[in-house]
C-alpha positions in Angstrom: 51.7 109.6 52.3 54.5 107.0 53.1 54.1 105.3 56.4 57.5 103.4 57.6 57.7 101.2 60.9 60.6 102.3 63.1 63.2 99.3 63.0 62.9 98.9 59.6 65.3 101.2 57.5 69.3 100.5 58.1 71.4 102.2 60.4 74.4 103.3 59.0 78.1 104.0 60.6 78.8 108.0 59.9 81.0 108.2 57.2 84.6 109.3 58.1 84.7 112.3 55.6 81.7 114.5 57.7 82.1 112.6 61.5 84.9 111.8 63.6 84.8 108.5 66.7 81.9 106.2 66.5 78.5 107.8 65.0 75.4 106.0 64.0 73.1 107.8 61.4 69.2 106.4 61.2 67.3 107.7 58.1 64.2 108.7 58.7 63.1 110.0 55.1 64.2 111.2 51.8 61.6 112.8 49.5 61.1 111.6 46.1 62.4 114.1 43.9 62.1 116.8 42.2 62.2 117.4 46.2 65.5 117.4 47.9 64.4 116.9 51.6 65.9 114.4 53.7 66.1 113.7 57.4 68.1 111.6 59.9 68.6 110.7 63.6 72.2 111.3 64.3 73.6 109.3 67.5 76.9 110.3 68.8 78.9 107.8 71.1 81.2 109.6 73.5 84.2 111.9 72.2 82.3 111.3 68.5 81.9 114.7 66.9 81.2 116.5 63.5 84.1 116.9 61.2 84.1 120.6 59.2 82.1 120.2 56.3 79.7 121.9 54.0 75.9 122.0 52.9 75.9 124.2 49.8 72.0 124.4 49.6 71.7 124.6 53.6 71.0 122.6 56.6 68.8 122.6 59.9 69.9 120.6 63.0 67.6 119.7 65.9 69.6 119.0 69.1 67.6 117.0 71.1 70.2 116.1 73.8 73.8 116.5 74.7 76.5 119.3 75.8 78.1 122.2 73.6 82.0 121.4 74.9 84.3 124.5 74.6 81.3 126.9 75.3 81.8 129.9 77.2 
């Protein structure tokens, strides 16, 4: 078991080729491998969005707060 205090892991600014506007991602693990697990806290400033992209071996997103624009 790895025990990390919140605070102290970098924040990082989305990177331009999977976000679009002002996104802040927070890690909050990565398994050592062979594992390929990893998790983040995803912060989305106003207008900020998701650019199209791909996860060839899958993904699972937790919404913990916002609005689905566009929905009918």
């Amino acid at each position: 078991m790895e025990i990390t205090r919140v605070g102290t892991q970098a924040s990082a600014r989305g990177a331009a080729d999977w976000f679009t506007g002002s996104v802040r991602v927070d890690p909050l693990f990565q398994a050592s491998a062979p594992a390929r697990v990893q998790a983040a806290h995803v912060t989305f400033e106003p207008c900020a969005r998701t650019a199209w992209h791909t996860h060839p071996l899958g993904q699972t997103l937790i919404v913990t707060v916002g609005l689905r624009l566009g929905a009918a």
